[in-house]
TIPAFI-593227 format. One line per field, with one value per residue: residue number from 1; x negated, y, z of N, C-alpha, C in turn. Coordinates in Angstrom, 2 decimals. Last residue first. Layout:
! residues N
pos = [NUM:...]
neast = [X:...]
nnorth = [Y:...]
nup = [Z:...]
caeast = [X:...]
canorth = [Y:...]
caup = [Z:...]
ceast = [X:...]
cnorth = [Y:...]
cup = [Z:...]
! end
This chain:
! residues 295
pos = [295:294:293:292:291:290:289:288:287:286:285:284:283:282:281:280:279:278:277:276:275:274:273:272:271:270:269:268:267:266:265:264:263:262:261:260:259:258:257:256:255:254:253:252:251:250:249:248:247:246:245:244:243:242:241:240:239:238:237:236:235:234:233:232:231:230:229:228:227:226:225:224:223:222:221:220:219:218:217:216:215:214:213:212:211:210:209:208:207:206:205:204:203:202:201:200:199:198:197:196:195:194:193:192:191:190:189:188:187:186:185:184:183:182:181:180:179:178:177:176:175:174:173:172:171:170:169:168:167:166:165:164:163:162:161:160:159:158:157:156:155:154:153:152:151:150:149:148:147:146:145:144:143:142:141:140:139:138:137:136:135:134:133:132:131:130:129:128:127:126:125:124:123:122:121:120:119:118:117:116:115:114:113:112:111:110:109:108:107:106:105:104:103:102:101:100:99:98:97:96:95:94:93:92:91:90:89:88:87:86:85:84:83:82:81:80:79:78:77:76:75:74:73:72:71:70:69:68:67:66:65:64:63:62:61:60:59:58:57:56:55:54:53:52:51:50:49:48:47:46:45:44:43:42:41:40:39:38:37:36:35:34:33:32:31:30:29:28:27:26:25:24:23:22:21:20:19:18:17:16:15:14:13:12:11:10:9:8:7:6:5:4:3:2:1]
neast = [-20.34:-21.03:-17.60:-15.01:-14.10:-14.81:-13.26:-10.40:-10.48:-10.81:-8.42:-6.63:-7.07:-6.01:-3.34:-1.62:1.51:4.48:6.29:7.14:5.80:3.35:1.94:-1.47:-4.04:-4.32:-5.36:-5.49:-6.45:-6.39:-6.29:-5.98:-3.14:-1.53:0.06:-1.27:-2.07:0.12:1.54:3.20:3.99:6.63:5.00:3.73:2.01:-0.69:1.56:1.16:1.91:0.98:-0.65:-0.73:-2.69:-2.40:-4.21:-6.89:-8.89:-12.44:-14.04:-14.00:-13.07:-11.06:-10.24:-12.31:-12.51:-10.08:-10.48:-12.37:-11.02:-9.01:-11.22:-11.94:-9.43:-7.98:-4.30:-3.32:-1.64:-0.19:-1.78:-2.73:-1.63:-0.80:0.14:1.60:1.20:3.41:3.15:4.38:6.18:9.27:11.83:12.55:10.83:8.67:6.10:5.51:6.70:4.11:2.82:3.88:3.00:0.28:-1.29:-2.81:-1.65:-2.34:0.56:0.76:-1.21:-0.97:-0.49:-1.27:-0.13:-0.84:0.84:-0.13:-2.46:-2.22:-2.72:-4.12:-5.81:-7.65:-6.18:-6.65:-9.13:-8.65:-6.71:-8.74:-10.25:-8.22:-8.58:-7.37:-5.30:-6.11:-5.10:-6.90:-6.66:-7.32:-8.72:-9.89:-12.17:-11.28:-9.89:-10.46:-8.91:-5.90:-6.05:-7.23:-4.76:-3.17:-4.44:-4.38:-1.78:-1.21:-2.65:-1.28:0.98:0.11:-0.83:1.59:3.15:1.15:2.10:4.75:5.82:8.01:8.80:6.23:3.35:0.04:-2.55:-5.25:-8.54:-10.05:-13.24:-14.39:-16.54:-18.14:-20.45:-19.46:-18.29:-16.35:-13.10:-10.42:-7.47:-4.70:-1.16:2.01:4.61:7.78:10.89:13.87:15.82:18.56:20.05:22.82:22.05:22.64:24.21:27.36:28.05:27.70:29.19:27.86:26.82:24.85:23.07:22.30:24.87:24.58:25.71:26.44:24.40:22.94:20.80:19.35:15.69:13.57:9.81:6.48:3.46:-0.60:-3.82:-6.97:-10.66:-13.24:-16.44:-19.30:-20.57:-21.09:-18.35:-15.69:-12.53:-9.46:-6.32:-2.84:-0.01:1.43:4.73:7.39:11.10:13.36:15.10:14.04:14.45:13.35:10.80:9.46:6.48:4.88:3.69:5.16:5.71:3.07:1.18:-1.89:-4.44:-4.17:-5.40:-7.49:-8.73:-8.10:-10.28:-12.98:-12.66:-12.88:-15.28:-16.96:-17.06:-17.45:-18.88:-18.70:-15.63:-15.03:-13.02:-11.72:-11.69:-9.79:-7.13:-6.18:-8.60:-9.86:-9.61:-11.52:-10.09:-10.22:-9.04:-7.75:-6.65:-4.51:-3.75:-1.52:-1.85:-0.60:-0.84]
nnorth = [13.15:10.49:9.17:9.51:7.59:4.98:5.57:5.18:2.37:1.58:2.19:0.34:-1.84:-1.61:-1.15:-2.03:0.14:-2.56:-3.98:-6.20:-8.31:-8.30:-4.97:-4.02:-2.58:0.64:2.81:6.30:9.74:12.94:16.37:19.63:21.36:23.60:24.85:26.20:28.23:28.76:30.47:31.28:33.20:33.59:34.33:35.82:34.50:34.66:34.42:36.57:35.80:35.69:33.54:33.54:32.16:31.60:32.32:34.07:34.67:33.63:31.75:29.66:30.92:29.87:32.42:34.44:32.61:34.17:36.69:36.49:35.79:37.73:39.63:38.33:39.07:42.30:42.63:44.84:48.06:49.81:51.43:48.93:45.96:44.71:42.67:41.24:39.68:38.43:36.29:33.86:32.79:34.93:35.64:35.27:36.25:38.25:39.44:41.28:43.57:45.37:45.17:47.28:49.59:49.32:46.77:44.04:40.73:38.69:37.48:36.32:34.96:35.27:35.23:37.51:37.25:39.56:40.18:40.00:39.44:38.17:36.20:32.75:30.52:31.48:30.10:27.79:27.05:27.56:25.56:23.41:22.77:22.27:23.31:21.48:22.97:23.70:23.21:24.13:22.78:24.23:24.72:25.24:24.56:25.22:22.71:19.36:17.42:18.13:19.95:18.38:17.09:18.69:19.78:17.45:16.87:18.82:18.71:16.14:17.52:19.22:17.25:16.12:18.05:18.88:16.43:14.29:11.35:8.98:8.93:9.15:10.07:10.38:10.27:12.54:13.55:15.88:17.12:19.97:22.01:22.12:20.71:18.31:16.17:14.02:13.15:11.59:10.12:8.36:7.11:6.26:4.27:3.75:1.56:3.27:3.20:3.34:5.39:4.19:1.26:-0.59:-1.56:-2.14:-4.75:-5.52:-5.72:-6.66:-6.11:-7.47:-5.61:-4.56:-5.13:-2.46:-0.96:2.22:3.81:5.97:8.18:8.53:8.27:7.57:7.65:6.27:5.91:6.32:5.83:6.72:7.01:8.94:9.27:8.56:6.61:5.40:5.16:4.96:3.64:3.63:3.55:3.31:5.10:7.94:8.94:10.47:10.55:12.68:14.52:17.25:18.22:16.23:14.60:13.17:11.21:9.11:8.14:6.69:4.60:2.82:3.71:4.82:4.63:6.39:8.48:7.94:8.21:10.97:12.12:11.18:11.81:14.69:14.61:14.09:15.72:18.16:19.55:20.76:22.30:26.00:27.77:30.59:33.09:34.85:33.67:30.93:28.82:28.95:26.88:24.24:23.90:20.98:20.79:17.85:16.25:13.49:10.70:8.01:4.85:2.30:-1.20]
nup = [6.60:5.82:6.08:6.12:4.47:6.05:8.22:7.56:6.64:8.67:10.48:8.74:9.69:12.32:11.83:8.63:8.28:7.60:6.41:8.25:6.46:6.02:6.78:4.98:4.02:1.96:-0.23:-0.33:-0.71:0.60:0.15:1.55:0.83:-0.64:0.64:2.06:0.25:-2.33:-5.19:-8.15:-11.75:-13.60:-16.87:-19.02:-20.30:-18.41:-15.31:-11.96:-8.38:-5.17:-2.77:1.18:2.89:6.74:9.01:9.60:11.93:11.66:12.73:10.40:7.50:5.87:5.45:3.77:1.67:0.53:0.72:-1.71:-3.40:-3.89:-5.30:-7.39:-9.09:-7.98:-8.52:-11.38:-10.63:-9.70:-7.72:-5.88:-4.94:-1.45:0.43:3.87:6.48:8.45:11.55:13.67:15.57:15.22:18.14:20.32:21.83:22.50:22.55:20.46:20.41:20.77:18.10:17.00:17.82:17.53:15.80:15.68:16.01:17.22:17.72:15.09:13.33:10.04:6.41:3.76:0.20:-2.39:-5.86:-8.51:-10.68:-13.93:-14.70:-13.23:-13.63:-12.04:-9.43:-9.42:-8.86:-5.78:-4.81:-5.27:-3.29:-0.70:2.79:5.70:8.35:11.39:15.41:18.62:21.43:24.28:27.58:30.95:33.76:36.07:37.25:36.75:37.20:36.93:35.09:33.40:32.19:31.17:28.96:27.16:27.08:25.47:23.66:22.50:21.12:19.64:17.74:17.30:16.17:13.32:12.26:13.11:12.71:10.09:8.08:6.09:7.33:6.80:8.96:9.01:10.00:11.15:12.91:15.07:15.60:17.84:17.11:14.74:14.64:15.67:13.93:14.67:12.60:13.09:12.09:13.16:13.07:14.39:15.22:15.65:18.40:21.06:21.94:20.99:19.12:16.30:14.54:13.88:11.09:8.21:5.87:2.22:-0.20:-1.18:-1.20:1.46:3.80:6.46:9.26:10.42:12.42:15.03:15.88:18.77:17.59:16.45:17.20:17.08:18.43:17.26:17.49:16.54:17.03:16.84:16.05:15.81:15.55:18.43:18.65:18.30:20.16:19.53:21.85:21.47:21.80:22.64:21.89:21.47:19.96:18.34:18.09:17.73:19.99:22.02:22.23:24.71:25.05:27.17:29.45:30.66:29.08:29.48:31.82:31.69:29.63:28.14:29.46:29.87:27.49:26.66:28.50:27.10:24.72:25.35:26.50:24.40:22.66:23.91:27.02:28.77:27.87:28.36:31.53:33.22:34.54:33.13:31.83:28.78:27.04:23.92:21.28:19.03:15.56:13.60:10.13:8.42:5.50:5.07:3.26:2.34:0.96:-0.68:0.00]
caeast = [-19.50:-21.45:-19.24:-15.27:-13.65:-15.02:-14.62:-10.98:-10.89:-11.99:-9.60:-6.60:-7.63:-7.43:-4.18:-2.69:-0.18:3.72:5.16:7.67:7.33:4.05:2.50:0.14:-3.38:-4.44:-5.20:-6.19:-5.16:-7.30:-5.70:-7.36:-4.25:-2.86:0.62:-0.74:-2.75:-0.56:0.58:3.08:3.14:5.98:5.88:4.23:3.03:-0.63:0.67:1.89:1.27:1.83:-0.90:-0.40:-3.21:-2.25:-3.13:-5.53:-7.46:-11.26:-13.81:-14.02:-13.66:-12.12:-9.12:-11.85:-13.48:-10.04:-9.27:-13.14:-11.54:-8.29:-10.80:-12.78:-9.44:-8.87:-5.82:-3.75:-2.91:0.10:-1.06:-2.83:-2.93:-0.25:-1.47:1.66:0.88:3.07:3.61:3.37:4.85:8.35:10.80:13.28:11.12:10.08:6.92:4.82:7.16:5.31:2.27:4.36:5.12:1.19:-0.45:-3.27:-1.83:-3.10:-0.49:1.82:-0.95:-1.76:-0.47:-1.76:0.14:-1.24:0.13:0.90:-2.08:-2.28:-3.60:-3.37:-3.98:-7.89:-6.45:-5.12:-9.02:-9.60:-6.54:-7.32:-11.12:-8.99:-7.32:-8.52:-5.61:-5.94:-5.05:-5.95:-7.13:-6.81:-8.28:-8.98:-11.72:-11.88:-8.54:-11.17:-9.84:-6.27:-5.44:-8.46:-6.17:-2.67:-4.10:-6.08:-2.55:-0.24:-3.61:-2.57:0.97:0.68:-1.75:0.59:3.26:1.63:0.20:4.18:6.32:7.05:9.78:7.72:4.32:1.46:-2.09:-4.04:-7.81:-9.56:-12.58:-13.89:-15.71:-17.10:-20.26:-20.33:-19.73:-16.94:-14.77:-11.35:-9.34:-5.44:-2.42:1.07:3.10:7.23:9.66:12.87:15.46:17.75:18.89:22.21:23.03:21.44:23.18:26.48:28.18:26.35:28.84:28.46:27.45:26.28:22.86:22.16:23.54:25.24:24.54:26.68:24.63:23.99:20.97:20.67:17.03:14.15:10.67:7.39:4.20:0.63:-2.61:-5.57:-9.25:-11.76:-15.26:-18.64:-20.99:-22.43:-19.76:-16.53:-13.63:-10.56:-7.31:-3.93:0.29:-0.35:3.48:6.25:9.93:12.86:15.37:13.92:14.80:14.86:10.96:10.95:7.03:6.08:2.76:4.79:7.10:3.90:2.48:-0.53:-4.26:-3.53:-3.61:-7.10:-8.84:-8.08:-8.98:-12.15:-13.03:-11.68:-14.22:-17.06:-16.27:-16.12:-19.65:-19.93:-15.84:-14.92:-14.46:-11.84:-12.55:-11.54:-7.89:-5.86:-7.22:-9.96:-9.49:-11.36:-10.97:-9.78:-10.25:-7.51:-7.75:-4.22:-4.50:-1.71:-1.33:-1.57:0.00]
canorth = [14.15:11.64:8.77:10.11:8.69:5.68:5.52:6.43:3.70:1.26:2.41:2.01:-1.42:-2.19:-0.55:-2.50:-0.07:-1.18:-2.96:-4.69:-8.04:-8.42:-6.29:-4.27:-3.33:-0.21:1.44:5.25:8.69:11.70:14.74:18.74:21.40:23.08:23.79:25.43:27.55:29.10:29.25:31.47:32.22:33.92:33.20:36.62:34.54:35.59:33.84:36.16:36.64:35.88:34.25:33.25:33.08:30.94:30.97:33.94:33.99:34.63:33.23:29.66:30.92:29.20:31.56:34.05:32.99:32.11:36.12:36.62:34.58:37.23:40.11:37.62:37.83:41.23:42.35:43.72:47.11:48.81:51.94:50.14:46.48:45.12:43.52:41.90:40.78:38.06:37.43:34.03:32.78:33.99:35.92:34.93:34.26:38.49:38.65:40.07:42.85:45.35:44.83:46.16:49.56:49.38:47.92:45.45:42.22:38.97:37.82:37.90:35.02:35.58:34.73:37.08:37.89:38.64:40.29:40.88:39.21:39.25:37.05:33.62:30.35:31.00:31.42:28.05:26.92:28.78:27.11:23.46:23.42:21.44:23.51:21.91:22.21:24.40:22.45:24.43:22.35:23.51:24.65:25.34:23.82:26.01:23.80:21.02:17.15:17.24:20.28:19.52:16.00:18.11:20.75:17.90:16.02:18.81:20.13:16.14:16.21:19.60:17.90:15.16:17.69:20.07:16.43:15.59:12.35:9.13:8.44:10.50:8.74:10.78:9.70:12.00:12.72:15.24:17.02:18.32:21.95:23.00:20.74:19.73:15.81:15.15:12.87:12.57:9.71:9.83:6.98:7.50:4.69:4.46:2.19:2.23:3.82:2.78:5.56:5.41:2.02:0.48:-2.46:-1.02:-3.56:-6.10:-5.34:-6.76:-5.03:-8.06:-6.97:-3.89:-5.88:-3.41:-1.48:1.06:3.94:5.13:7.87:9.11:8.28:8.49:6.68:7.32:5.47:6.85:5.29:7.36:6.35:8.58:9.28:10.06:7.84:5.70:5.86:4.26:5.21:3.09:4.27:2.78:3.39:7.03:8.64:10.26:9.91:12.13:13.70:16.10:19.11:16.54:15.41:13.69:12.59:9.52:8.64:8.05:5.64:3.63:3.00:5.37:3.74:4.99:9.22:8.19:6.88:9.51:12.38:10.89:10.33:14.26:15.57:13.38:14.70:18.27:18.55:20.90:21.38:24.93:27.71:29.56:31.71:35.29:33.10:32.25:28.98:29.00:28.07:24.80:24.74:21.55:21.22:19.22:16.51:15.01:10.83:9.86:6.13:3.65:0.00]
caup = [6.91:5.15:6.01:7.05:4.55:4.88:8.62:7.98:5.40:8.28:10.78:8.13:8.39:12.34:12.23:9.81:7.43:8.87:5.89:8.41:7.06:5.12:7.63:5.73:4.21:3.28:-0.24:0.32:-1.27:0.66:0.83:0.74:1.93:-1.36:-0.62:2.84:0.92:-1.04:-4.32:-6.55:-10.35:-12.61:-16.48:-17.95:-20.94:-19.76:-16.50:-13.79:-9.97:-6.38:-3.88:-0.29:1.81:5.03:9.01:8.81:12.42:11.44:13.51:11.98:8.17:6.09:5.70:5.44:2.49:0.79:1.29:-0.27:-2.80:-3.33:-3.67:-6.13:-8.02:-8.08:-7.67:-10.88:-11.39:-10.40:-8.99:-6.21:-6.03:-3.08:0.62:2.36:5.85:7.42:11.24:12.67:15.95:14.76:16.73:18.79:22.02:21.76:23.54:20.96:19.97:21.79:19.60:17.06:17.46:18.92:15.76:16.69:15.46:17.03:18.94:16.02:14.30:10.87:7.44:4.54:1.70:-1.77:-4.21:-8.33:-9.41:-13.28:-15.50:-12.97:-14.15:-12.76:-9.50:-9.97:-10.01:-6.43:-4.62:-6.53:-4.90:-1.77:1.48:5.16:7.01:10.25:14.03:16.97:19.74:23.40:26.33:29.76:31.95:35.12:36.66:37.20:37.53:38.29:36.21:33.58:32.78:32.53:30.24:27.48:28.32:26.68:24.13:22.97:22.13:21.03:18.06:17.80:17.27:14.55:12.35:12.12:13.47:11.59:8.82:6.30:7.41:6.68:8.24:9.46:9.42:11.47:11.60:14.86:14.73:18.28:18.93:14.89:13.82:16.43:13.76:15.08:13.45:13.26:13.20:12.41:13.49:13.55:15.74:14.79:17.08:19.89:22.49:20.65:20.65:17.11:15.28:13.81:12.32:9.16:6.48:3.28:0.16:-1.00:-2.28:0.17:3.04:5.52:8.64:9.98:11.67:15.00:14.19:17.90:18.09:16.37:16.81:17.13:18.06:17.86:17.23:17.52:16.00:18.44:15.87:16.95:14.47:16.84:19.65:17.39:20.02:19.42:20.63:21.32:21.91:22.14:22.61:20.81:21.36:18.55:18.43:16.60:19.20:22.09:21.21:24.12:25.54:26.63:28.37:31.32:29.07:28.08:31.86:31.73:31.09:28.03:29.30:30.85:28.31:25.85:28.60:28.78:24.77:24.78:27.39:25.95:22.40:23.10:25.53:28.06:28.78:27.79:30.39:32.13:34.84:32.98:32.36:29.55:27.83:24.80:22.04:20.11:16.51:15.10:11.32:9.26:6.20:5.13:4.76:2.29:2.05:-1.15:0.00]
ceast = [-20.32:-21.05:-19.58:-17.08:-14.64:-15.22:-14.87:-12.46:-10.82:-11.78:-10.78:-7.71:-7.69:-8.13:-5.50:-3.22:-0.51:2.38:4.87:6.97:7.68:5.29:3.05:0.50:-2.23:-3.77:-5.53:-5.19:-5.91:-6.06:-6.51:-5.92:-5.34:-4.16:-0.42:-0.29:-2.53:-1.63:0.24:2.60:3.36:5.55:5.31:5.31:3.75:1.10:0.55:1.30:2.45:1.62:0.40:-0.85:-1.77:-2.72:-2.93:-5.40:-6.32:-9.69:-12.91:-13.50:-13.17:-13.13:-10.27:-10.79:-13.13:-10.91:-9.92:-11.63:-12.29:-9.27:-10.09:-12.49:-10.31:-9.16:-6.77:-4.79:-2.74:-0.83:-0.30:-2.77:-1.82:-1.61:-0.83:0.67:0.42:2.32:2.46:4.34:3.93:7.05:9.70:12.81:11.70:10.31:7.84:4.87:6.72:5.81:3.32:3.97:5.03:2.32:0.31:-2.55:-1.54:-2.90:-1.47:1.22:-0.28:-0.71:-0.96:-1.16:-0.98:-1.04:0.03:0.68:-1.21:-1.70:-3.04:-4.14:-3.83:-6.95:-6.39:-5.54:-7.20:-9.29:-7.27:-6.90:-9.51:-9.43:-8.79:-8.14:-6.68:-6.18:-4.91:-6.07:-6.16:-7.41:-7.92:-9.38:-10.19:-11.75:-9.47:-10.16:-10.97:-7.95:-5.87:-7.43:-6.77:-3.52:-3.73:-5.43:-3.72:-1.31:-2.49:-3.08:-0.36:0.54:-1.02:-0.35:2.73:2.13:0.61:3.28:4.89:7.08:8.87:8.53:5.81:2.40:-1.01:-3.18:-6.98:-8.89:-11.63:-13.42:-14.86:-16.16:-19.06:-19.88:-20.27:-18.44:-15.64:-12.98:-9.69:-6.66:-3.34:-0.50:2.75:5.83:8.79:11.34:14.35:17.09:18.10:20.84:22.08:22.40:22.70:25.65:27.18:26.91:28.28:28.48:28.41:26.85:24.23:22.65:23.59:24.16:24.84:26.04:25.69:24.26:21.57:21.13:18.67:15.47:12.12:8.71:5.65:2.03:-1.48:-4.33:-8.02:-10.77:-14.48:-17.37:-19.25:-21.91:-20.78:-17.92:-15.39:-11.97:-8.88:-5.01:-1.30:0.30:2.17:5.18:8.69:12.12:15.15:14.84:15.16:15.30:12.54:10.79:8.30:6.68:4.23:3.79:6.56:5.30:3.10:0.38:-3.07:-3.57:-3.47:-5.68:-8.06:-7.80:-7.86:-10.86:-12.41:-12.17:-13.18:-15.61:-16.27:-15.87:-17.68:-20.21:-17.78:-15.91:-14.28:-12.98:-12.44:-12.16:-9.05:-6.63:-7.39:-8.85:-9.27:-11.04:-10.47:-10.68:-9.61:-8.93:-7.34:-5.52:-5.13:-2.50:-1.95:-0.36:-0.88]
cnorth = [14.43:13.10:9.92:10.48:9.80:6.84:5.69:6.93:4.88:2.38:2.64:2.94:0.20:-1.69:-0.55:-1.36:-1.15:-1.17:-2.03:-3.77:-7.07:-8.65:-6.85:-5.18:-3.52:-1.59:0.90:4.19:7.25:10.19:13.96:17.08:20.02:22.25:23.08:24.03:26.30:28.04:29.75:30.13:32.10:32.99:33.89:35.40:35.20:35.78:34.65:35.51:36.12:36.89:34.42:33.62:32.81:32.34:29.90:32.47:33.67:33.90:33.75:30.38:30.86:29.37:30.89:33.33:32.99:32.06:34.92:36.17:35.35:35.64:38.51:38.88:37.66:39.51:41.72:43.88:46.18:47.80:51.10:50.59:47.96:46.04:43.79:42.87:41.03:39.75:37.53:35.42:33.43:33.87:34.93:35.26:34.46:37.00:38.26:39.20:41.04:44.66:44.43:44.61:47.65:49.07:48.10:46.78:43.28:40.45:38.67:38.12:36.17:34.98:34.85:36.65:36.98:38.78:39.26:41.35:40.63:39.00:38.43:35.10:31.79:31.27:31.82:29.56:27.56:28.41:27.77:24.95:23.74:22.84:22.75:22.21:22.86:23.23:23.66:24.21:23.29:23.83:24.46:25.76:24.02:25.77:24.83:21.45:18.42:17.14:19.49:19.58:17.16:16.99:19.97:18.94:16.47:18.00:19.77:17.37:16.18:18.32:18.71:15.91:16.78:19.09:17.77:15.67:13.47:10.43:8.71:9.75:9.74:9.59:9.71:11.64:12.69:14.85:16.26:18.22:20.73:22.95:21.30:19.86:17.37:15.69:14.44:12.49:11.43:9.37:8.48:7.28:5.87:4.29:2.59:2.92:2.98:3.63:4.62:5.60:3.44:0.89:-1.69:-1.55:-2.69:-5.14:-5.88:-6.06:-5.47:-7.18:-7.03:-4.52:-5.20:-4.04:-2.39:0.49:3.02:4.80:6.06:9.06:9.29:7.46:7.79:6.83:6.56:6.00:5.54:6.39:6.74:7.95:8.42:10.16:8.81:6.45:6.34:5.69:4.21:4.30:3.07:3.81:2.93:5.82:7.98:9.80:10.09:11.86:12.28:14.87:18.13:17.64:15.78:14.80:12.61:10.94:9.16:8.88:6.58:4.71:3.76:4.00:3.79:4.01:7.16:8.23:7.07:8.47:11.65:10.63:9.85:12.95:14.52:13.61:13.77:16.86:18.16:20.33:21.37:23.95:26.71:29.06:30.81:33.80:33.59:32.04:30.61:29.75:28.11:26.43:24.90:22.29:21.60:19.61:18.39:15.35:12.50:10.22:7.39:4.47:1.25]
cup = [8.37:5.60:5.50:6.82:4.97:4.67:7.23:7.82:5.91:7.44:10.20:9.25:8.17:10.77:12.10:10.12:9.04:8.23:6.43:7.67:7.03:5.57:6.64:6.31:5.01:3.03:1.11:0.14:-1.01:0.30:0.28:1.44:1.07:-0.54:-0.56:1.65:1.40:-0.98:-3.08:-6.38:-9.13:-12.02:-14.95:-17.36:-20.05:-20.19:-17.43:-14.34:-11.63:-7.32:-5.18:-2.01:0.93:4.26:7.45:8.76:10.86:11.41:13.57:12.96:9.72:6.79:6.57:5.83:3.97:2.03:1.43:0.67:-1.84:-2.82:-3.15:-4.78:-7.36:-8.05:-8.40:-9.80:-10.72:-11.35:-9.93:-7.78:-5.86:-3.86:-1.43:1.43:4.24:6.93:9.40:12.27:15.01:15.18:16.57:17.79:20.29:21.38:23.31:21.74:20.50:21.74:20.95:17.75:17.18:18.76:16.70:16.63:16.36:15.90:18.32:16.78:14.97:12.56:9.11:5.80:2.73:0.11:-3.69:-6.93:-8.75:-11.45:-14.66:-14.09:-14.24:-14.22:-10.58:-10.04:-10.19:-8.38:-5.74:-5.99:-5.80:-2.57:0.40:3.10:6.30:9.15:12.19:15.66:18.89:22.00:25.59:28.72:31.53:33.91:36.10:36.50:37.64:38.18:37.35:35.03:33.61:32.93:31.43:28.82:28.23:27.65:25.33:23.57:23.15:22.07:20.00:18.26:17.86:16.01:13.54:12.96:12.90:11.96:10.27:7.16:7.24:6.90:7.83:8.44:9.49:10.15:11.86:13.93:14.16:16.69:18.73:16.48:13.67:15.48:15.06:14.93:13.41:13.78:12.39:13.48:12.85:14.05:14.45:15.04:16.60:18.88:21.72:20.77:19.89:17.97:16.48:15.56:12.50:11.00:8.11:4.77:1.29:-0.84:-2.07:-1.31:1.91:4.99:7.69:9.54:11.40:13.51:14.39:16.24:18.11:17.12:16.96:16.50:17.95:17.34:17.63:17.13:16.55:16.79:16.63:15.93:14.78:15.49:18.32:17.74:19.47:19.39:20.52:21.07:21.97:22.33:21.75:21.94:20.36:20.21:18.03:16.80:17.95:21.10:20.95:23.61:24.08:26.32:27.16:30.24:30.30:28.20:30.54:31.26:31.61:28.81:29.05:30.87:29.07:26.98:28.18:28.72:26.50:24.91:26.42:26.58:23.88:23.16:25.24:27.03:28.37:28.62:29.51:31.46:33.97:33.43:32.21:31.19:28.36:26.06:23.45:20.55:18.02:15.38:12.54:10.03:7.33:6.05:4.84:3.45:1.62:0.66:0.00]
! end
């Protein structure tokens, strides 16, 4: 079976808090914290996704020492989806199997390569019936805060997850004969205008705030304005989220791309259950480690 394995960078940030610090070493700290959450009785390791209605927990990990990658095995599963159940063939009916609190169990697994002190790479494996690369990552900055609590309350921090975007952003550019604008993605926290600074507390508003950037007099942008943009997407330091880009083809057809469209994937042949065509864990380990070689 061909999977989808979506490349992300985790940058460590650092918790609220002048005493705060990071741990001394990234993959030690997380290889702990790991051990510690699956030692947990599976339904304390549990966490209710009551918006999704969904469950998500760790079910496993594997930690591969010699070349500093955590394997992750997560299980996930939905509930409240009562259905009738029939035979696809006969069109007979089968009742309705599932109670409410039933649901089908789901994997999504995930390797962490530690292969810079402060830039982890990560792998993940799509599953459209499973549970999203954003709440595995919460999943985890929930028990990196509620390990440090019981074992030092100086150590805060968490992981923030950015897709890593492929060479296909800068060639669509390329496509483009006139760039109409370009918005920039950012964090609401992180804009410095007072009238809207104020705002920054505001629950019903969006975590992300969008900044619109238009060519003067009606000219086209540049495009190596819009790759220094890529530049800083990619860069470490700097906070933009996404890049969009909207334009024209010579034939004046209208363009639009982002970033986010365009994150880097990785298309892989695993092996399966030949029942439940769940991927093997044990395999989709190895083409992480593939994956991963050289990196």
């Amino acid at each position: 079976m061909k999977r989808t394995l979506y490349v992300y960078d985790l940058k460590p940030v650092l918790g609220a808090g002048k005493n705060s610090s990071f741990p001394i070493d990234f993959e030690v700290d997380f290889v702990n914290v790991i051990g510690e959450l699956v030692k947990l009785d599976e339904v304390k390791r549990k966490k209710d996704l009551q918006m999704d209605d969904k469950i998500l927990y760790i079910d496993s990990y594997d930690y591969d020492k010699v070349n500093h990658i955590v394997n992750l095995c997560f299980i996930s599963a939905k509930y409240n989806a009562c259905r009738n159940v029939i035979n696809t063939e006969t069109l007979k009916s089968k009742g309705i199997l599932k109670n409410k609190k039933d649901g089908d169990e789901e994997k999504n697994h995930m390797a962490i390569k530690f292969y810079d002190d402060k830039r982890p790479l990560c792998l993940f494996e799509y599953n459209y019936y499973g549970i999203g690369h954003q709440k595995v990552i919460n999943y985890l900055n929930e028990w990196i805060k509620l390990y440090h609590q019981k074992k030092d309350k100086k150590i805060r921090y968490r992981y923030e997850s950015k897709n890593v975007v492929s060479r296909d952003f800068l060639k669509s550019l390329e496509k483009i004969h006139r760039i109409k604008a370009v918005t920039l993605t950012i964090d609401r926290e992180d804009l410095q205008v007072s009238d809207t600074k104020a705002l920054s507390g505001k629950n019903e508003l969006s975590d992300n705030a969008d900044i619109v950037l238009k060519p003067s007099k009606g000219v086209s942008i540049f495009r190596t304005t819009v790759e220094d943009f890529y530049k800083m997407y990619n860069d470490k330091n700097k906070r933009i989220k996404r890049v969009t880009v909207d334009g024209e083809s010579v034939e004046k057809t209208s363009l639009s791309f982002n970033t986010e469209q365009m994150k880097d994937k990785r298309i892989v042949d695993v092996a399966i259950n030949s029942i439940t065509e769940e991927v093997l864990t044990e395999d989709i380990y190895k083409r992480f480690l593939n994956e991963l070689e050289g990196i």
